[in-house]
OpenMM code with the backbone's topology and positions (N, CA, C; nanometers):
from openmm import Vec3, app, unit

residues = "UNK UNK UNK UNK UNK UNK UNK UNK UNK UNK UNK UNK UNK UNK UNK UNK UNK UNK UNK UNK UNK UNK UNK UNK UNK UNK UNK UNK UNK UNK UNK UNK UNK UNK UNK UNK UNK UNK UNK UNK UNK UNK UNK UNK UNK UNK UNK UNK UNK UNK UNK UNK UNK UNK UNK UNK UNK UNK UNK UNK UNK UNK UNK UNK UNK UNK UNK UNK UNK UNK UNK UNK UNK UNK UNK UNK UNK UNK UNK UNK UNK UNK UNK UNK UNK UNK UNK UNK UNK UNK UNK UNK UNK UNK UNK UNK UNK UNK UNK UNK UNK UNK UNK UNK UNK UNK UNK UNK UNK UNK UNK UNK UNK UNK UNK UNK UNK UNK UNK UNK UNK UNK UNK UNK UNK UNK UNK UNK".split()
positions = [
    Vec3(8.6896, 13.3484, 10.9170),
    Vec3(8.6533, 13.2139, 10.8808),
    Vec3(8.7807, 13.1300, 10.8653),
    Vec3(8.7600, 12.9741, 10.9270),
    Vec3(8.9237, 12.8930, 10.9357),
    Vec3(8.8334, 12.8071, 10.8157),
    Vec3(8.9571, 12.7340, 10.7378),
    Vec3(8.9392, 12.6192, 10.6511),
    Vec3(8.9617, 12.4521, 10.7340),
    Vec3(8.8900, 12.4034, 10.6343),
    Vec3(8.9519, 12.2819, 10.7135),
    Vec3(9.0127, 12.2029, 10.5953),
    Vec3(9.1429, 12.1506, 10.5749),
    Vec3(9.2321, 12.0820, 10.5111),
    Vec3(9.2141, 11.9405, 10.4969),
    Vec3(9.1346, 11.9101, 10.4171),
    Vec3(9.1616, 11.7247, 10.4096),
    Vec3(9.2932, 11.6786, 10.3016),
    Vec3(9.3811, 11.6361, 10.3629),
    Vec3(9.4882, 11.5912, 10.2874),
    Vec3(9.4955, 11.4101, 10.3087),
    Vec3(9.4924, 11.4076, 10.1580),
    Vec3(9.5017, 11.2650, 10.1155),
    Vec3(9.6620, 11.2094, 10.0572),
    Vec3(9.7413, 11.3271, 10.0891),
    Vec3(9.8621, 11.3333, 10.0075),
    Vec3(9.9643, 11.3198, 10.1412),
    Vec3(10.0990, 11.3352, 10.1331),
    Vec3(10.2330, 11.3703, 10.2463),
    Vec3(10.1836, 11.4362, 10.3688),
    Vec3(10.1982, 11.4000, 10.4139),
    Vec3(10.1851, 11.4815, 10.5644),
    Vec3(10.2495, 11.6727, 10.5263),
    Vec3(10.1151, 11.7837, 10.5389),
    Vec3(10.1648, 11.8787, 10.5361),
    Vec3(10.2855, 11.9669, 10.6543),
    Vec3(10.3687, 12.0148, 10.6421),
    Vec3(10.4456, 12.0808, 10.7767),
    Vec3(10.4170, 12.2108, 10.7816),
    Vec3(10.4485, 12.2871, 10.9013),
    Vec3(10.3904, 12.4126, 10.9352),
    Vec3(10.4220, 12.5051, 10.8694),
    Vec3(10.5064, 12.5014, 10.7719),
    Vec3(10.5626, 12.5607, 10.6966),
    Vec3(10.4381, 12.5618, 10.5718),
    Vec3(10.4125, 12.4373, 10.5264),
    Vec3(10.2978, 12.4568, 10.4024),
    Vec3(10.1495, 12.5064, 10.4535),
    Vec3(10.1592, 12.5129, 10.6232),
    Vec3(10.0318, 12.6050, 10.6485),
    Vec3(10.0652, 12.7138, 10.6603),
    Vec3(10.1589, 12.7419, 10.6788),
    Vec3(10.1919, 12.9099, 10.6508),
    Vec3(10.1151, 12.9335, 10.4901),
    Vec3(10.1978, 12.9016, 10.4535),
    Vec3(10.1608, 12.8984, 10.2940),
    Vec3(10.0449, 12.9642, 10.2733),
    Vec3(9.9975, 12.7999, 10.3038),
    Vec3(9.8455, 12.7835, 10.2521),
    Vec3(9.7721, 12.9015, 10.3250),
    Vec3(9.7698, 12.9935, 10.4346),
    Vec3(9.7614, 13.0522, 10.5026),
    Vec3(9.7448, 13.1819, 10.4203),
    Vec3(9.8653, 13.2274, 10.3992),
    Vec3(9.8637, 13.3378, 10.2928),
    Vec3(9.8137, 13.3539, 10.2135),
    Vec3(9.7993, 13.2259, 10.1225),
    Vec3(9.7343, 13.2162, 9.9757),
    Vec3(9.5957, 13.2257, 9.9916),
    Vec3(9.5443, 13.1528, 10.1152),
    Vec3(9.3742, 13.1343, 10.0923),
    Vec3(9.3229, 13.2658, 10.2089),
    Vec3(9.4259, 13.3353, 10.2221),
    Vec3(9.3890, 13.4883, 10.3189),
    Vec3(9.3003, 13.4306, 10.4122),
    Vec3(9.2711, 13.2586, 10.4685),
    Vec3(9.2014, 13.2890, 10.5977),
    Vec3(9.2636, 13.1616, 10.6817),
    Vec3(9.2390, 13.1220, 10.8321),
    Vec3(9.3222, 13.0336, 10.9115),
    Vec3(9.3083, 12.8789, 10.8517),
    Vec3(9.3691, 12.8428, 10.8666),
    Vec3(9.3378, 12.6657, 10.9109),
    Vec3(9.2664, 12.6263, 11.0107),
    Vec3(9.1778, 12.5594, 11.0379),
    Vec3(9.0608, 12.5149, 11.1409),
    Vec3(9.1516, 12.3863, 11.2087),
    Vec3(9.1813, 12.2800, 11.0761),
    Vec3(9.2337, 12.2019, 11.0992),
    Vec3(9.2896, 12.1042, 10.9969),
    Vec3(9.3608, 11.9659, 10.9938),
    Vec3(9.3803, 11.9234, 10.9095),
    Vec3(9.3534, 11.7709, 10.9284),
    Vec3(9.2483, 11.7763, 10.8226),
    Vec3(9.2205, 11.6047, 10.8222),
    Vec3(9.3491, 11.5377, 10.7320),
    Vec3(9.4177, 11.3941, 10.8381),
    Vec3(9.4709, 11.3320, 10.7247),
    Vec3(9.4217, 11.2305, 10.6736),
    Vec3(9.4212, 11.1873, 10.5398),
    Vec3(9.3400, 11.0287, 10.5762),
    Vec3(9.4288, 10.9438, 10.4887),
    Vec3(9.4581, 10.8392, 10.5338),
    Vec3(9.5227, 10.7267, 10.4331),
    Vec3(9.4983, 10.6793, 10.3044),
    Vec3(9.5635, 10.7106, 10.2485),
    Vec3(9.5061, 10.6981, 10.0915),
    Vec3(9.5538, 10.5515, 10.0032),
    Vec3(9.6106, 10.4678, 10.0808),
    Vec3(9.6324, 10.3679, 9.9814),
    Vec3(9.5504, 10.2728, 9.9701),
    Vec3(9.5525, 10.2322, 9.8458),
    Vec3(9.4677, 10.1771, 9.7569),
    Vec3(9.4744, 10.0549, 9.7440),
    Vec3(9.4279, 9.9466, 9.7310),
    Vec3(9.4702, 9.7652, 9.6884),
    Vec3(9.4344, 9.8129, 9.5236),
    Vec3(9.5534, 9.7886, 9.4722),
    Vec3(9.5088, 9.7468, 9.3404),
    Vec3(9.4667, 9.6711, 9.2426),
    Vec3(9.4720, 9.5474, 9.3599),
    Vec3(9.3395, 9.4539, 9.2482),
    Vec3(9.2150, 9.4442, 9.2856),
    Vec3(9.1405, 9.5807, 9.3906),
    Vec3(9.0010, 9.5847, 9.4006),
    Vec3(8.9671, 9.6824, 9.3000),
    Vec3(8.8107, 9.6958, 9.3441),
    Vec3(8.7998, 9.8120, 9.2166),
    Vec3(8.7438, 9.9959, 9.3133),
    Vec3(8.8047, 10.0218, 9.2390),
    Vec3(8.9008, 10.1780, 9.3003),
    Vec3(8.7637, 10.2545, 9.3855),
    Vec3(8.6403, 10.2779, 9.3194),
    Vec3(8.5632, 10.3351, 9.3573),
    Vec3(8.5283, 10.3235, 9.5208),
    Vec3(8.4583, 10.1795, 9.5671),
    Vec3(8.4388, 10.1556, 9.7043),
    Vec3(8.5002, 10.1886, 9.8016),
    Vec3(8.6613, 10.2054, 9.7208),
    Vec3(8.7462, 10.1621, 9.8710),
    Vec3(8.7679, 10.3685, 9.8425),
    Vec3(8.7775, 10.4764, 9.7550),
    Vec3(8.7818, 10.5766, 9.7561),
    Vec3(8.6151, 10.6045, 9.8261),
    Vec3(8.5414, 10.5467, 9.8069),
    Vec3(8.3836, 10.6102, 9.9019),
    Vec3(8.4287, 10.5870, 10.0809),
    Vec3(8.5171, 10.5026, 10.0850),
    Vec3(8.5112, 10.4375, 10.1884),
    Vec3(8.6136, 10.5404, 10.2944),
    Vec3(8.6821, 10.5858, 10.2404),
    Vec3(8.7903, 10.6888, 10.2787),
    Vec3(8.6935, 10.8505, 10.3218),
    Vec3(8.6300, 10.8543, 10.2398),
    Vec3(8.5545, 10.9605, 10.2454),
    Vec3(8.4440, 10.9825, 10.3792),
    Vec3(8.4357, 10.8565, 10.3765),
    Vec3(8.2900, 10.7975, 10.4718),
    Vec3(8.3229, 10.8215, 10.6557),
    Vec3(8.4769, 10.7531, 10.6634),
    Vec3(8.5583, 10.7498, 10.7642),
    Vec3(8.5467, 10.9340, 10.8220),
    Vec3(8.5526, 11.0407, 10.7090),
    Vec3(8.5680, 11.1193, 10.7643),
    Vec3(8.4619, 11.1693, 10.8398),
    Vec3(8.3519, 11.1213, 10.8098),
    Vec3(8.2641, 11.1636, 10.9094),
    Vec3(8.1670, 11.3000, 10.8916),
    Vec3(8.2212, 11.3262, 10.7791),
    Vec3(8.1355, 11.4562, 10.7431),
    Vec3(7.9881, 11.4776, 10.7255),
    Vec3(7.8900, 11.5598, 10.7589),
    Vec3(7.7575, 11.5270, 10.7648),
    Vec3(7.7338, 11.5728, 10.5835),
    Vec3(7.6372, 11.5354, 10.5110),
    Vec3(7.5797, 11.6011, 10.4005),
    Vec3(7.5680, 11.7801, 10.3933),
    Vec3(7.4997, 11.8410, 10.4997),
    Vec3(7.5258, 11.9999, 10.5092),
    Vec3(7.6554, 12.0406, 10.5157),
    Vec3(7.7499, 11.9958, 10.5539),
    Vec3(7.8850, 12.0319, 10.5734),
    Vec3(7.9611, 12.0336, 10.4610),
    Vec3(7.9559, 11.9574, 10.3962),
    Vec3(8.0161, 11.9216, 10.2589),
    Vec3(7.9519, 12.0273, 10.1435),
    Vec3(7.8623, 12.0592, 10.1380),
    Vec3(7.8086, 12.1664, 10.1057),
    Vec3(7.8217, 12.3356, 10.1270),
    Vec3(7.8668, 12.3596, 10.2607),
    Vec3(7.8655, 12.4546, 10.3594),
    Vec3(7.9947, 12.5000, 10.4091),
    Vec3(8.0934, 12.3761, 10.4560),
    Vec3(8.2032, 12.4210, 10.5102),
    Vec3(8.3121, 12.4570, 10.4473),
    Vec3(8.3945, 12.5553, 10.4502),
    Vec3(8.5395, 12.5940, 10.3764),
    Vec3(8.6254, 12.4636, 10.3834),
    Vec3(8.6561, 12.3720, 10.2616),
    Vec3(8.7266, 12.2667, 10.2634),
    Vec3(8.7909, 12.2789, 10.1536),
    Vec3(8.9247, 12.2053, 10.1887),
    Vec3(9.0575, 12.2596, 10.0528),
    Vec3(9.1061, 12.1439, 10.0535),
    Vec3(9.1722, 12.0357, 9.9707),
    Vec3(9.1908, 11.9339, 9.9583),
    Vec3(9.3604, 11.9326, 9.9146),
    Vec3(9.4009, 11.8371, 9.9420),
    Vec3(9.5275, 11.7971, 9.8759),
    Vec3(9.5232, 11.6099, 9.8244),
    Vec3(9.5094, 11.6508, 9.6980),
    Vec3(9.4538, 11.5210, 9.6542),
    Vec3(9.5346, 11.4255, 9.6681),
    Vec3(9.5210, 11.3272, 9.6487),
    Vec3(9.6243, 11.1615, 9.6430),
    Vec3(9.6880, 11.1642, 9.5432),
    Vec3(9.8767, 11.1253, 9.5450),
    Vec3(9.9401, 11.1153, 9.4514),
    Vec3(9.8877, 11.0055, 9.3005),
    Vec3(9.8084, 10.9374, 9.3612),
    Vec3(9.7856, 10.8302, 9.2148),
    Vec3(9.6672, 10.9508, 9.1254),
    Vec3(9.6844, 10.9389, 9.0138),
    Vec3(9.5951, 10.9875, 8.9506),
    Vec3(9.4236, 10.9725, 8.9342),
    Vec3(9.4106, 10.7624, 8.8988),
    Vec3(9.3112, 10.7501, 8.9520),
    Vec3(9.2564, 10.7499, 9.0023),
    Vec3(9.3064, 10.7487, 9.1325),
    Vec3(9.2270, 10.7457, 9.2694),
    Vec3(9.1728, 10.9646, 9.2741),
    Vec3(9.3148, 11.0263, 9.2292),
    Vec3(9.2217, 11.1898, 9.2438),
    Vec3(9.1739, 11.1853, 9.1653),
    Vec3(9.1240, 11.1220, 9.0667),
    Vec3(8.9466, 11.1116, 8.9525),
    Vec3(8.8339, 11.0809, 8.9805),
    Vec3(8.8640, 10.9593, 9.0497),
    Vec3(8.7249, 10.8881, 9.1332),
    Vec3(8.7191, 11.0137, 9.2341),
    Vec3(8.8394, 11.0256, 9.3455),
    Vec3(8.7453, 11.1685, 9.4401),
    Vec3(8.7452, 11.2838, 9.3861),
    Vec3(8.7671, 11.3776, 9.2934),
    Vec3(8.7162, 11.4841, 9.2558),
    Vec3(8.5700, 11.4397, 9.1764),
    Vec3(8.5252, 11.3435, 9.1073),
    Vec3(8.3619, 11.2999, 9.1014),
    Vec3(8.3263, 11.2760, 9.2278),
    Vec3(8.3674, 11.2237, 9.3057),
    Vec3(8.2796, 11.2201, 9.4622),
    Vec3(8.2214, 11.3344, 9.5060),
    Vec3(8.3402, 11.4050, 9.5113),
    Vec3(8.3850, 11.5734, 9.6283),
    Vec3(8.2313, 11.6040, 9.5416),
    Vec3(8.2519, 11.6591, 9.4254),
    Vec3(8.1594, 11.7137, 9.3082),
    Vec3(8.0153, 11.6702, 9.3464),
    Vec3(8.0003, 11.5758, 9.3672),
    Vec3(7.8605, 11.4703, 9.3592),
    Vec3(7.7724, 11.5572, 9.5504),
    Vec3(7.9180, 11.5219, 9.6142),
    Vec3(7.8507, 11.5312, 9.7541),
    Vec3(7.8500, 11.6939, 9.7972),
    Vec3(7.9274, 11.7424, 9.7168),
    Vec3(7.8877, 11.9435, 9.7344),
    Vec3(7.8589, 12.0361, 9.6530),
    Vec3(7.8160, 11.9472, 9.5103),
    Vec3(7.7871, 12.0259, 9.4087),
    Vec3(7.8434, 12.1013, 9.3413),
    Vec3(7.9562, 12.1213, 9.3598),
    Vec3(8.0999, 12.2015, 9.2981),
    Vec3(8.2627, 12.1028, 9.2839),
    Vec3(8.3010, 12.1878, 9.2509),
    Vec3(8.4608, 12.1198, 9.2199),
    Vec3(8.5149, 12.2207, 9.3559),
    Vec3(8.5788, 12.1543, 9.4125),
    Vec3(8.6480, 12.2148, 9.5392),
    Vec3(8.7767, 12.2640, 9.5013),
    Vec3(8.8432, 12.3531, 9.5896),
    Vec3(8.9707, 12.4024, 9.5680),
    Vec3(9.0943, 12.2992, 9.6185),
    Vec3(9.1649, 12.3198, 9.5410),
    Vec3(9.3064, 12.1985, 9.5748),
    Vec3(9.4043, 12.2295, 9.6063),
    Vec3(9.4910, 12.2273, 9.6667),
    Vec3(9.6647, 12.2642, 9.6533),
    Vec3(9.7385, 12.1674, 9.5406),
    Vec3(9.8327, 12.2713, 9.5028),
    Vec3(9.9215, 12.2192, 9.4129),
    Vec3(10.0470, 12.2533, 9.4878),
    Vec3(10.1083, 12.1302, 9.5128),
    Vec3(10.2747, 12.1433, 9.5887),
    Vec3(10.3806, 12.1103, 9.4774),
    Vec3(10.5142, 12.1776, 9.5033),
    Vec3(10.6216, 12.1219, 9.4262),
    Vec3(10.7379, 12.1101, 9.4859),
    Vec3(10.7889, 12.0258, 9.4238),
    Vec3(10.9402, 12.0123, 9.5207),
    Vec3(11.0017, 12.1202, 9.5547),
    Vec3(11.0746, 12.1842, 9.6490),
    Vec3(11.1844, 12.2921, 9.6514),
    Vec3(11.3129, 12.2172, 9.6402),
    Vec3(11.3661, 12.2829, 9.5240),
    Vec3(11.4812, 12.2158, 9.4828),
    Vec3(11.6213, 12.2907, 9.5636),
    Vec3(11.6312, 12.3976, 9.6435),
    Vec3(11.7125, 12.5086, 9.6815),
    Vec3(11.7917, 12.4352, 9.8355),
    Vec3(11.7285, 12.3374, 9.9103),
    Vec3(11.7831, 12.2741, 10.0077),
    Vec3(11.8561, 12.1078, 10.0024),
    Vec3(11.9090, 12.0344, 10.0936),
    Vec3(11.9318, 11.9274, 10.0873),
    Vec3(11.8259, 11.7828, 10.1160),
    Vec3(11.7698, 11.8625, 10.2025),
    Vec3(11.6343, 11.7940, 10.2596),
    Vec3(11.5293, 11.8032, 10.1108),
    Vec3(11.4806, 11.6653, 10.0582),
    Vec3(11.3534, 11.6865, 9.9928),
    Vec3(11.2401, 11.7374, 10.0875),
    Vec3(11.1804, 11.8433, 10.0226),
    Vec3(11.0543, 11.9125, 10.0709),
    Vec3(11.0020, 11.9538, 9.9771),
    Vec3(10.8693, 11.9568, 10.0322),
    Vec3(10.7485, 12.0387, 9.8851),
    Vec3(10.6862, 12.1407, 9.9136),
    Vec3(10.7096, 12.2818, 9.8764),
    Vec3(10.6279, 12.3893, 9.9311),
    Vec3(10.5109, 12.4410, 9.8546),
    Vec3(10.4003, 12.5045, 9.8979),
    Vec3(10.2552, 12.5333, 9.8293),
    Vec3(10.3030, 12.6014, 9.7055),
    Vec3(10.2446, 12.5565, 9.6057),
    Vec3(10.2999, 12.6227, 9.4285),
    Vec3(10.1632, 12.7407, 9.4187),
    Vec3(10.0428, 12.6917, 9.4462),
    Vec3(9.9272, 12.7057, 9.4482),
    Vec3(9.7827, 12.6445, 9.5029),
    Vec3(9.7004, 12.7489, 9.4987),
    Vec3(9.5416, 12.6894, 9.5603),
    Vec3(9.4685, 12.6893, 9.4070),
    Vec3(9.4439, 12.5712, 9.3691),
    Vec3(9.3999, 12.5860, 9.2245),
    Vec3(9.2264, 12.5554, 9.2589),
    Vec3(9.1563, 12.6498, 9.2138),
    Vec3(9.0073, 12.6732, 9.1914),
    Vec3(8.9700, 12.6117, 9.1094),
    Vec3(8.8979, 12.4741, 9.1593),
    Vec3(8.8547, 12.3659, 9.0357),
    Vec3(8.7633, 12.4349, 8.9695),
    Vec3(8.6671, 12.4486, 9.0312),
    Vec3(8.5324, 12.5455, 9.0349),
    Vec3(8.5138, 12.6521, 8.9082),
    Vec3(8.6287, 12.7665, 8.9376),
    Vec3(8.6329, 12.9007, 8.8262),
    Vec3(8.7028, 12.8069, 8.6948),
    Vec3(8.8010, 12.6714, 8.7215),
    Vec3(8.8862, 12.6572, 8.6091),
    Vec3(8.7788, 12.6211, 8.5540),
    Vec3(8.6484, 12.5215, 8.6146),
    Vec3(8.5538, 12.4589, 8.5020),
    Vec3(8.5014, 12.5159, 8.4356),
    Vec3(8.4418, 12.6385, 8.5262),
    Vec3(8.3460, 12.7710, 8.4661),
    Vec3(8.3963, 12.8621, 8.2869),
    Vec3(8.5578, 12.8085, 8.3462),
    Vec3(8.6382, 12.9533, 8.2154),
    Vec3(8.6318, 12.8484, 8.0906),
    Vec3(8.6575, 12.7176, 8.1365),
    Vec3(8.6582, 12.6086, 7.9976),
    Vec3(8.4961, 12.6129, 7.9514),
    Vec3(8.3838, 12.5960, 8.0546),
    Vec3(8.2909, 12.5926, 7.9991),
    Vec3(8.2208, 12.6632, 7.8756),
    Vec3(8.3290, 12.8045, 7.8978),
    Vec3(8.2908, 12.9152, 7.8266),
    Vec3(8.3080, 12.9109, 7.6473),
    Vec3(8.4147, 12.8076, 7.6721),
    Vec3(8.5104, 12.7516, 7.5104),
    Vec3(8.4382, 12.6134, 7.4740),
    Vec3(8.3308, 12.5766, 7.5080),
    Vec3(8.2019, 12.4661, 7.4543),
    Vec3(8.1965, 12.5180, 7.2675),
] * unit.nanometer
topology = app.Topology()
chain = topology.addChain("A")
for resn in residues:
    res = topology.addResidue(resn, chain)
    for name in ("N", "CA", "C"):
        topology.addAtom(name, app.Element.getBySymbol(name[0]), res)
């Protein structure tokens, strides 16, 4: 089974699909990018539905297909879409978490982790 990558964040390099590769033990299908900036004197929701919409995804798919996200650097904007993602597949989807590598001259960010929205909600739920 391949994943398919929607990144709302930096352009990933072949290097962070390696990564991601290893970590989620199965291929990349492919990688959606989509533009994530925002006008900030509209109001955040529409124009985050609207991003989503572009991709084209059917309702069964969103439900069904292996999808891993790399959310948008603004905070608000990854609030409004992790309630979307949630709404349109019934779960919290899995995310990457990138961090700088500080060891070269070139800024780059390599995969830190695949963080499981999903199990993290499940383990807090447990501490109600």
């Amino acid at each position: 089974m391949k994943m398919r990558i929607i990144n709302f964040a930096h352009p990933l390099t072949e290097s962070n699909l390696e990564e991601i590769k290893t970590l989620a033990g199965c291929g990349v299908l492919e990688v959606l990018n989509v533009p994530s900036q925002i006008n900030l004197d509209e109001p955040l929701e529409p124009q985050v539905e609207g991003m989503l919409e572009k991709l084209g995804i059917a309702p069964a798919e969103w439900q069904t297909r292996p999808l891993l996200f790399n959310l948008p650097a603004l905070n608000c904007s990854a609030a409004v879409l992790l309630a979307m993602l949630h709404g349109r597949m019934g779960y919290f989807p899995p995310v990457l978490r990138l961090r700088p590598d500080t060891a070269g001259l070139v800024p780059r960010f390599v995969v830190a982790e695949i963080l499981n929205l999903q199990t993290i909600r499940e383990r807090a739920r447990g501490k109600r």
